[in-house]
MDTraj code that builds the backbone (N, CA, C; nanometers):
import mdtraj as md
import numpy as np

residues = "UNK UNK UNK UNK UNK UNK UNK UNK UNK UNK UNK UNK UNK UNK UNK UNK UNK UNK UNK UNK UNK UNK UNK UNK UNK UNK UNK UNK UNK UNK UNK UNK UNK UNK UNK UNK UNK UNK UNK UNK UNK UNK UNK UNK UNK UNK UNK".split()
xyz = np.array([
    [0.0842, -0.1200, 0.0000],
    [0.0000, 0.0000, 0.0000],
    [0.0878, 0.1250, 0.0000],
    [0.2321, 0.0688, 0.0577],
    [0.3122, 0.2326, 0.0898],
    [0.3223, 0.2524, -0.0330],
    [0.3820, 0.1086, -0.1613],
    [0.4250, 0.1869, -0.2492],
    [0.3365, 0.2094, -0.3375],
    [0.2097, 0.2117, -0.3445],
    [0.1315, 0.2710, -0.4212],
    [0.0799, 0.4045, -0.4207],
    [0.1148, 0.4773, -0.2999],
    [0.0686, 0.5893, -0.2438],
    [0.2058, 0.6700, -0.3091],
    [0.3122, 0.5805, -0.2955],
    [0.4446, 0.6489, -0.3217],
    [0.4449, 0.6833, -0.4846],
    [0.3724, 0.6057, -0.5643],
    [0.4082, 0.5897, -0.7228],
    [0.2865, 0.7102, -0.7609],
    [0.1659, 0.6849, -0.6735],
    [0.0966, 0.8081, -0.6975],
    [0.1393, 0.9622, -0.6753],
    [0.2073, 0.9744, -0.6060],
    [0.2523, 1.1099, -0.5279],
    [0.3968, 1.1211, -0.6710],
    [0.4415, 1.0223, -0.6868],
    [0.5241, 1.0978, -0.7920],
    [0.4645, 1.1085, -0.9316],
    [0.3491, 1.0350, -0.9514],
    [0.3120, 1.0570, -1.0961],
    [0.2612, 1.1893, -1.1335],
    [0.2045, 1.2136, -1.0167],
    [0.1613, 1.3619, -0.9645],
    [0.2546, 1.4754, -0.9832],
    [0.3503, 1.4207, -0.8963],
    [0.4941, 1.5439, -0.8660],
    [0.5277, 1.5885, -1.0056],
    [0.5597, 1.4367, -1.1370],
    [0.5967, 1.4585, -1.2383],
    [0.4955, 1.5364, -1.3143],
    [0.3712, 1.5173, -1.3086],
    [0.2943, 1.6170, -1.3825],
    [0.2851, 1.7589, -1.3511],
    [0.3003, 1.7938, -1.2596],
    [0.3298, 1.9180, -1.2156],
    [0.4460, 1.9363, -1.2487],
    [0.6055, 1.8731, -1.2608],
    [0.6854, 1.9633, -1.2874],
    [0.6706, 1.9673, -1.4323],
    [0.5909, 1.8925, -1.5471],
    [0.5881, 1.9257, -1.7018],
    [0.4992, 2.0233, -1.6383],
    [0.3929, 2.0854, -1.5770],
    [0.3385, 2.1733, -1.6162],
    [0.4016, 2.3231, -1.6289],
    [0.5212, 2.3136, -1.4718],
    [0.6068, 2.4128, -1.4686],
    [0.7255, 2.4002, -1.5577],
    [0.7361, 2.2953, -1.6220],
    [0.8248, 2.3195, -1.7866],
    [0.7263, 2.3806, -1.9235],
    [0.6196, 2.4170, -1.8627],
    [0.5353, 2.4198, -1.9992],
    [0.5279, 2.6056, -1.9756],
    [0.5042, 2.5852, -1.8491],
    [0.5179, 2.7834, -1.8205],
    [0.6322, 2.8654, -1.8208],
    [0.7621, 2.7632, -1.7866],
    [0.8765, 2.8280, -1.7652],
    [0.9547, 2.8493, -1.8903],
    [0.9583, 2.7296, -1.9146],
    [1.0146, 2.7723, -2.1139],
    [0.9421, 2.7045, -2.2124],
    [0.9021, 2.8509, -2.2763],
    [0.7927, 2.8630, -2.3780],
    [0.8211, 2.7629, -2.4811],
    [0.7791, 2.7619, -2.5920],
    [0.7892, 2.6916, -2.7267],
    [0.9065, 2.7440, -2.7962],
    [0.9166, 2.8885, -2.8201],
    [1.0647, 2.8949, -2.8835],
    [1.1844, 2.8781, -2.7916],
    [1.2048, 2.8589, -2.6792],
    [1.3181, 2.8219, -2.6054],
    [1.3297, 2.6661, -2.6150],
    [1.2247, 2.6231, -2.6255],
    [1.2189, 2.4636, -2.6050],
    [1.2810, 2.4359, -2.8009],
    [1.2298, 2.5124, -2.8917],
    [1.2280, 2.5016, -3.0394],
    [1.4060, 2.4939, -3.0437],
    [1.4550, 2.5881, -2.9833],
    [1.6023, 2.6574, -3.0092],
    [1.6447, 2.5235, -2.9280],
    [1.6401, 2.4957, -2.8675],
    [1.7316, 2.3823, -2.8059],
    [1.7275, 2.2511, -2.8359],
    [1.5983, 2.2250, -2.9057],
    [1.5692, 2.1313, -3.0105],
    [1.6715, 2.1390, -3.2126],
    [1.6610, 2.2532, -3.1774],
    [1.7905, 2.2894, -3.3202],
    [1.8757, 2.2834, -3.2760],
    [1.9416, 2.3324, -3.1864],
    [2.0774, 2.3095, -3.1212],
    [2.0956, 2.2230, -3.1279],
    [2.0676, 2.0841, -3.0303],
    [2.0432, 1.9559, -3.0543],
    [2.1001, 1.9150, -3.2046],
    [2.0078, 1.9242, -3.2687],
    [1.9851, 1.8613, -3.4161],
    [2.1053, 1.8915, -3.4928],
    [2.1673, 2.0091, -3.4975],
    [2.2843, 2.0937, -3.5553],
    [2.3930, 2.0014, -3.4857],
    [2.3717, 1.9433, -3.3577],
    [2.5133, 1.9082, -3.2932],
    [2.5375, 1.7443, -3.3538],
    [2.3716, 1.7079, -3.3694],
    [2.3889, 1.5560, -3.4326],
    [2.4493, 1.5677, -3.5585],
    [2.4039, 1.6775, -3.5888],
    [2.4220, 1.6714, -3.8036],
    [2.5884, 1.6785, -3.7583],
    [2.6345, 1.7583, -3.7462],
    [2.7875, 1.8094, -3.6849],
    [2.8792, 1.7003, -3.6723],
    [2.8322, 1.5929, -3.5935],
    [2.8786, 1.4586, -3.5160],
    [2.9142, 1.3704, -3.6226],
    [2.7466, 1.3660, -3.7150],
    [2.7546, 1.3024, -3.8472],
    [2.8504, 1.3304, -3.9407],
    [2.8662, 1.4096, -3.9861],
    [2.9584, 1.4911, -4.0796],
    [3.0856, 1.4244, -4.0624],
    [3.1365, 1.4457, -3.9565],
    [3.2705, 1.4510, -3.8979],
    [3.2879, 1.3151, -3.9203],
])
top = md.Topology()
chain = top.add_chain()
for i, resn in enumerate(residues, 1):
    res = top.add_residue(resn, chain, resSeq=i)
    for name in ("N", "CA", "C"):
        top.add_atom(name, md.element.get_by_symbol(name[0]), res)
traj = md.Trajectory(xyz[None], top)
């Protein structure tokens, strides 16, 4: 029973912190670091 109370309380915790990733950085901060990303794979590739 503990650990079901325990898996609930974090499924929870985790939805709340995507919600405070959803307020804290917008779509173009999340976009730009998603290109960044992508630029560093292409980069990797290349090489």
């Amino acid at each position: 029973m503990g650990k079901a109370n325990f898996s609930d309380k974090f499924k929870r915790d985790r939805s709340q912190v995507g919600l405070a990733a959803r307020i804290y950085f917008p779509d173009e901060f999340l976009t730009s670091i998603r290109e960044k990303a992508a630029r560093t794979a292409r980069s990797d590739c290349v090489r």
